[in-house]
PyMOL CGO cylinders between C-alpha atoms (Angstrom):
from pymol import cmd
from pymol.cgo import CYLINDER

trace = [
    CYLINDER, 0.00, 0.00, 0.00, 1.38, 3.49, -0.93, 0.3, 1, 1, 1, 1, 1, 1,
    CYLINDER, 1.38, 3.49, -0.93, 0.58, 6.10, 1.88, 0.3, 1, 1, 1, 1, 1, 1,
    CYLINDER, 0.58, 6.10, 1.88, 0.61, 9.87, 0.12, 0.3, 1, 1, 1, 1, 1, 1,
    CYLINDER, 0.61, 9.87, 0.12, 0.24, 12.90, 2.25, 0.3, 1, 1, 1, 1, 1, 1,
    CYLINDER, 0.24, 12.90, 2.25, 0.81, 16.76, 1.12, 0.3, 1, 1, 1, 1, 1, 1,
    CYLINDER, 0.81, 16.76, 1.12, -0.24, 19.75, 2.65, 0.3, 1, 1, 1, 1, 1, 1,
    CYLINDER, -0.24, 19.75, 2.65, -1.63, 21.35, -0.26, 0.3, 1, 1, 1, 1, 1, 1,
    CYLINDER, -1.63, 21.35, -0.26, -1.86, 24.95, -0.45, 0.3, 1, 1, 1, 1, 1, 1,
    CYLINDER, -1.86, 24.95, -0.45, -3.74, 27.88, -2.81, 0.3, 1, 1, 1, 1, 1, 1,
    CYLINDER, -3.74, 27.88, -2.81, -7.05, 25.08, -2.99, 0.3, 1, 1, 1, 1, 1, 1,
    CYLINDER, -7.05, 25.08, -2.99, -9.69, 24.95, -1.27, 0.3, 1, 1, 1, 1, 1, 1,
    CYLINDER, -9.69, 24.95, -1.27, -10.91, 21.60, 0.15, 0.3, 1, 1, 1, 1, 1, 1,
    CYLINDER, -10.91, 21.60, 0.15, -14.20, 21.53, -1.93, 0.3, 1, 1, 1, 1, 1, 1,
    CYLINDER, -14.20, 21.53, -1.93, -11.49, 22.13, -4.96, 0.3, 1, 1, 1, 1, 1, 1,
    CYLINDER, -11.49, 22.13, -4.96, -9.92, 19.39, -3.88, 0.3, 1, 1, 1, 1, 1, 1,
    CYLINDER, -9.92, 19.39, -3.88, -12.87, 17.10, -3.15, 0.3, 1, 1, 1, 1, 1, 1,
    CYLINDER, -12.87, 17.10, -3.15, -14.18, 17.64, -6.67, 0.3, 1, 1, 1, 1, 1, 1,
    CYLINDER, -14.18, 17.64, -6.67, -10.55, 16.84, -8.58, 0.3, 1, 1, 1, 1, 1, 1,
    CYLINDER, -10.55, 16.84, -8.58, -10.80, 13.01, -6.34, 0.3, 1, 1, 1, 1, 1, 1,
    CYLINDER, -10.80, 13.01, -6.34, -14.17, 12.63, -7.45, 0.3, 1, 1, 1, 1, 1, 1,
    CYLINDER, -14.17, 12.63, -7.45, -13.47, 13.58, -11.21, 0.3, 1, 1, 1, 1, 1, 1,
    CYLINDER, -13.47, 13.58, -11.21, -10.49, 10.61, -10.55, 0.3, 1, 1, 1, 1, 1, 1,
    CYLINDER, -10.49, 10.61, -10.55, -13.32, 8.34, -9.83, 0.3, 1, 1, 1, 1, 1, 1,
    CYLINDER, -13.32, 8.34, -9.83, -13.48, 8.58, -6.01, 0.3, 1, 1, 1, 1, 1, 1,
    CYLINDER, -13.48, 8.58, -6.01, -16.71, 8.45, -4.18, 0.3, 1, 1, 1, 1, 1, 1,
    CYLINDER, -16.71, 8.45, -4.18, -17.81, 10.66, -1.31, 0.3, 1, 1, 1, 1, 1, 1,
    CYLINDER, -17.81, 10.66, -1.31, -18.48, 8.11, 1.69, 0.3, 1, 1, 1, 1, 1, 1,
    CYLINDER, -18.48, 8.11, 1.69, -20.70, 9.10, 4.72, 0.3, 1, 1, 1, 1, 1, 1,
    CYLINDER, -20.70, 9.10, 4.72, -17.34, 9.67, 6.84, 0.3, 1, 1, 1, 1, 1, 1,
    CYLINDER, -17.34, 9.67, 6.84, -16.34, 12.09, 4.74, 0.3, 1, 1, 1, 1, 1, 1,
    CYLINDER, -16.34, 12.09, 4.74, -13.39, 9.99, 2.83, 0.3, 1, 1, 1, 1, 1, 1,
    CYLINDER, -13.39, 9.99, 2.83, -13.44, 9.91, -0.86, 0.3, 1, 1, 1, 1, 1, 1,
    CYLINDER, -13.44, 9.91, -0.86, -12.43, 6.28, -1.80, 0.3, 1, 1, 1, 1, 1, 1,
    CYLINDER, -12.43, 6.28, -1.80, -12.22, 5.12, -5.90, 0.3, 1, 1, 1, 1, 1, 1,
    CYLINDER, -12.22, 5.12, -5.90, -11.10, 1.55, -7.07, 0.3, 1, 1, 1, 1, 1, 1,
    CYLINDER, -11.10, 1.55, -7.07, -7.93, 0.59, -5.09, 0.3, 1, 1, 1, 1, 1, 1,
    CYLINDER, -7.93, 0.59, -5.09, -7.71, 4.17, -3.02, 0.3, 1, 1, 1, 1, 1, 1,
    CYLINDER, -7.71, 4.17, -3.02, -9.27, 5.94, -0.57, 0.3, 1, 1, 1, 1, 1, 1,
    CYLINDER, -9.27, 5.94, -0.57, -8.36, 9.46, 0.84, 0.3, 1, 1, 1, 1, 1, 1,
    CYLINDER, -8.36, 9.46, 0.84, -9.12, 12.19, 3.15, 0.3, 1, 1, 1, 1, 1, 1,
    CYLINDER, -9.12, 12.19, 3.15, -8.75, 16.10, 3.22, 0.3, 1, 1, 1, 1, 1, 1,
    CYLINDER, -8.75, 16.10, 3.22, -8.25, 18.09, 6.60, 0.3, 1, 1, 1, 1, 1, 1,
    CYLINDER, -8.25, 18.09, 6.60, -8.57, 21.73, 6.68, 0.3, 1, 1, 1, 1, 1, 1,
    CYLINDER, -8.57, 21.73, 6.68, -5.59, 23.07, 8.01, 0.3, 1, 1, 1, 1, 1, 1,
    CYLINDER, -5.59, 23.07, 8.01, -5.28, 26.70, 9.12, 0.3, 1, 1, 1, 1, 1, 1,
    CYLINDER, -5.28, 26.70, 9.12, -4.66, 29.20, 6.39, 0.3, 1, 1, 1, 1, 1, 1,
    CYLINDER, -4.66, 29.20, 6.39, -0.76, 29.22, 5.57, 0.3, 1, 1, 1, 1, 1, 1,
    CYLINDER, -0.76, 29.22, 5.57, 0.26, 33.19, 6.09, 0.3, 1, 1, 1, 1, 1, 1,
    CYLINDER, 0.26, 33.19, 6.09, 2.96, 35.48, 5.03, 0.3, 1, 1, 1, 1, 1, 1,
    CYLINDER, 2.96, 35.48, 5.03, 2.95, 38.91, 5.87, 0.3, 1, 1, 1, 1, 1, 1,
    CYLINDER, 2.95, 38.91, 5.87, -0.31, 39.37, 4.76, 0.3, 1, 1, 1, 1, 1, 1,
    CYLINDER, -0.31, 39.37, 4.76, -0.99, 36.92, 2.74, 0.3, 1, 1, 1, 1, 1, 1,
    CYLINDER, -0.99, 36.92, 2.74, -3.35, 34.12, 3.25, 0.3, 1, 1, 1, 1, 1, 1,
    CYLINDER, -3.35, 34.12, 3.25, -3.55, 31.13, 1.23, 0.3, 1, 1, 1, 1, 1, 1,
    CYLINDER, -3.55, 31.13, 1.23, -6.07, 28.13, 2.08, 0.3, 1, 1, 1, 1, 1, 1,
    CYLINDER, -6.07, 28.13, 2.08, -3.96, 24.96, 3.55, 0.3, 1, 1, 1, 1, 1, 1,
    CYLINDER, -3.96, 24.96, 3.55, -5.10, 21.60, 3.35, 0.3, 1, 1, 1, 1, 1, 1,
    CYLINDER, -5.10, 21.60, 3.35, -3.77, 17.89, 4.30, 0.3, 1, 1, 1, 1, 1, 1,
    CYLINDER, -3.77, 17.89, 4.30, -4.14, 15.44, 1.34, 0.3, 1, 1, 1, 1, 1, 1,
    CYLINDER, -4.14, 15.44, 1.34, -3.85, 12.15, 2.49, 0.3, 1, 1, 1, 1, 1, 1,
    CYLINDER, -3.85, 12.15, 2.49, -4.16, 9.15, 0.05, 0.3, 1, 1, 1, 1, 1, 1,
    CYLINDER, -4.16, 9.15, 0.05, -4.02, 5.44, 0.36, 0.3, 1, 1, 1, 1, 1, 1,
    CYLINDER, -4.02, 5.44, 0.36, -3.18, 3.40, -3.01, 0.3, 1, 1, 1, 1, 1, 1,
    CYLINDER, -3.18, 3.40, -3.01, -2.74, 0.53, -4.33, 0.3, 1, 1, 1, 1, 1, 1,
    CYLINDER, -2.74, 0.53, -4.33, 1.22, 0.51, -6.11, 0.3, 1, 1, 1, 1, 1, 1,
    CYLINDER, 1.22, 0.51, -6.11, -0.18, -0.17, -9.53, 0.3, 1, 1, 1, 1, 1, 1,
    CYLINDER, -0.18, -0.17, -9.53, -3.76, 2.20, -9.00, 0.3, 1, 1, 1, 1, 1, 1,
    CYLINDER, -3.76, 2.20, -9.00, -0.85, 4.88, -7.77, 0.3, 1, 1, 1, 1, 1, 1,
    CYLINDER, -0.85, 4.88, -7.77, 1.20, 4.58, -10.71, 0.3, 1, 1, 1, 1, 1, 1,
    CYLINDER, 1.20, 4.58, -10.71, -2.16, 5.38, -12.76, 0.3, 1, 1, 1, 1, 1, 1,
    CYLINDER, -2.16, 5.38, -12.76, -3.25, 7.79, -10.46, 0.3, 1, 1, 1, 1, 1, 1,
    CYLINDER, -3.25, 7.79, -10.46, 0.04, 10.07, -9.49, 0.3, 1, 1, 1, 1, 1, 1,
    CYLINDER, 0.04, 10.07, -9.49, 0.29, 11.47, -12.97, 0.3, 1, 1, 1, 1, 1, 1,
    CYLINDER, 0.29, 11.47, -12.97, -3.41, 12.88, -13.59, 0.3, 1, 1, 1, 1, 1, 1,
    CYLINDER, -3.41, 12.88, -13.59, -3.75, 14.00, -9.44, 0.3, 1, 1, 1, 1, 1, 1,
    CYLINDER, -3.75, 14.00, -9.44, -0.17, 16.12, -10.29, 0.3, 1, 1, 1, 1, 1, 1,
    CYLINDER, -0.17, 16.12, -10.29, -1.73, 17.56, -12.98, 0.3, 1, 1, 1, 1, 1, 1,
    CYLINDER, -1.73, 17.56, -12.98, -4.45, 18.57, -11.34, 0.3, 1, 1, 1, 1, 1, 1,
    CYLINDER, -4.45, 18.57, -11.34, -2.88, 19.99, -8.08, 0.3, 1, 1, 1, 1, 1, 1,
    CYLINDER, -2.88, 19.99, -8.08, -0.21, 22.02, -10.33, 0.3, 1, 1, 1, 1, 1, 1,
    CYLINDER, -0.21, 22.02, -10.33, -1.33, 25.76, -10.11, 0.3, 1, 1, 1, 1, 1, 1,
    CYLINDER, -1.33, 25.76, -10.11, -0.49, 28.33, -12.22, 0.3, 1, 1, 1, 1, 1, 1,
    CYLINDER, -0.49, 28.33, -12.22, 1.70, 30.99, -10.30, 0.3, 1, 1, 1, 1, 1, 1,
    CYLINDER, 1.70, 30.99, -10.30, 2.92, 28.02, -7.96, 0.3, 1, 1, 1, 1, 1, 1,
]
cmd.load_cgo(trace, "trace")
């Protein structure tokens, strides 16, 4: 089992929520978002600040599968690259 975790910043965790889903994930009554060979969950984190800057902060943790992680990696990436960041 491959255990992913990233604090994720700049997204918000309904953002977030909705790019697992589009992956195939389904929103379970706990609140985890599990697809075929995965399951993960999003934690609202305080707002990461700098000066005064605030930018929504949230822990992405994901449970795969090796080979459902090799397929999954590459299009969750792509989704959580941001322009500016």
């Amino acid at each position: 089992m491959i255990c992913y975790r990233q604090e994720v910043r700049g997204i918000p965790l309904w953002l977030l929520q909705d790019y697992l889903l589009e992956l195939g994930g389904s929103l379970g009554l706990d609140g985890r978002i599990a697809g075929d060979g995965w399951s993960a969950s999003l934690i609202q984190q305080a707002d990461f600040q700098v000066g005064s800057l605030r930018v929504a902060q949230v822990l992405l943790e994901l449970e795969a599968e090796p080979e459902v992680w090799k397929r999954l990696q590459p299009s969750l990436q792509d989704k959580l690259m941001r322009a500016g960041g």
